[in-house]
C-alpha positions in Angstrom: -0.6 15.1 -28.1 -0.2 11.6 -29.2 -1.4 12.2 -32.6 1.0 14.7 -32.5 3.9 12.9 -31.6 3.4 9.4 -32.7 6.9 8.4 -31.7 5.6 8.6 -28.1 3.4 5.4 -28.3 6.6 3.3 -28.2 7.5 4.8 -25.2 4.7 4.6 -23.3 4.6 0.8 -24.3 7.9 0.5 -23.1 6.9 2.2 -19.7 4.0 0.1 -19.6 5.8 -3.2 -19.6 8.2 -2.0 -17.4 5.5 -1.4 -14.6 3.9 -4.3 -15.5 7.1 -6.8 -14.5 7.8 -4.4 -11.6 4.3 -4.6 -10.6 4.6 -8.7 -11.1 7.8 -8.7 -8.8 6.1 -7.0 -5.9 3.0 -9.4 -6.5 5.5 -12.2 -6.1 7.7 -11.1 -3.1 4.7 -10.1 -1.4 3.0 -13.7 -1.9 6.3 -15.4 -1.3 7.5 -13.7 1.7 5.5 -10.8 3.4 4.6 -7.4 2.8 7.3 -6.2 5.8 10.2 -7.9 3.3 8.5 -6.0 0.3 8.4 -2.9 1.7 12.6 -3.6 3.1 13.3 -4.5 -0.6 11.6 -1.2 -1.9 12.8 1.2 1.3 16.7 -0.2 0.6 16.2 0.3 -2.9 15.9 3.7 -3.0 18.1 4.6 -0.4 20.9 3.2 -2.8 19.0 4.8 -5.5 19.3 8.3 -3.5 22.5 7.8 -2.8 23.5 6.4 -6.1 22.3 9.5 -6.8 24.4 11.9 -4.3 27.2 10.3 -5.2 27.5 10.4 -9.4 25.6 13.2 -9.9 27.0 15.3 -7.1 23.8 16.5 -5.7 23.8 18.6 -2.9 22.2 17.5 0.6 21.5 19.3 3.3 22.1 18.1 7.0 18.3 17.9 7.1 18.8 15.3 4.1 20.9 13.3 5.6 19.6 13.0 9.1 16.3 11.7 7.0 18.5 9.1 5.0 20.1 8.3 8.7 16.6 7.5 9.8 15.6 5.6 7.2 18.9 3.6 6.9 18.3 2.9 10.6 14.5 2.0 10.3 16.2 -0.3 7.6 18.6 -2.1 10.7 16.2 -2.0 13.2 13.7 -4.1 10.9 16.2 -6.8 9.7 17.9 -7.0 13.2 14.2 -8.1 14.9 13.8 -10.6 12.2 17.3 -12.1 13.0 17.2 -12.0 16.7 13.5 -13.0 16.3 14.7 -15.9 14.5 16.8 -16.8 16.6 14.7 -16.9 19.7 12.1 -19.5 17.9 15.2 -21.6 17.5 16.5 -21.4 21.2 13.1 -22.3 22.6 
């Protein structure tokens, strides 16, 4: 194919850098932070993205869809309002 289509090596180097830095990213929030605030970052990410997604390109969801973006959206809250109160009991004690 690629012998083919020569026009696609610049495309798959493009892709390949692209993974590369997002790959670096998640290498570094991991190391910086934790893997629970990696795995927020990526989860919230594509929420918006799936939304983002509803929203301009008027893609239909079903009730199904949107009790699953309801759970996630609320796995998201649940997670960020431990760390907070958790935060906040280390400082109280």
């Amino acid at each position: 194919y690629c012998a083919h289509n020569p026009e696609v090596f610049s495309l798959i180097w493009k892709f390949s850098m692209c993974s590369a830095i997002g790959q670096s990213f998640i290498f570094y929030t991991v190391a910086r932070f934790d893997p629970l605030v990696c795995s927020t970052v990526t989860t919230t990410r594509k929420i918006f993205s799936v939304l983002l997604s509803i929203i301009f390109k008027g893609h239909v969801v079903p009730m199904r869809g949107w009790g699953g973006l309801g759970l996630a959206i609320a796995g998201i809250l649940s997670e960020v309002h431990n760390k907070v109160m958790g935060g906040h009991k280390k400082l109280h004690k």
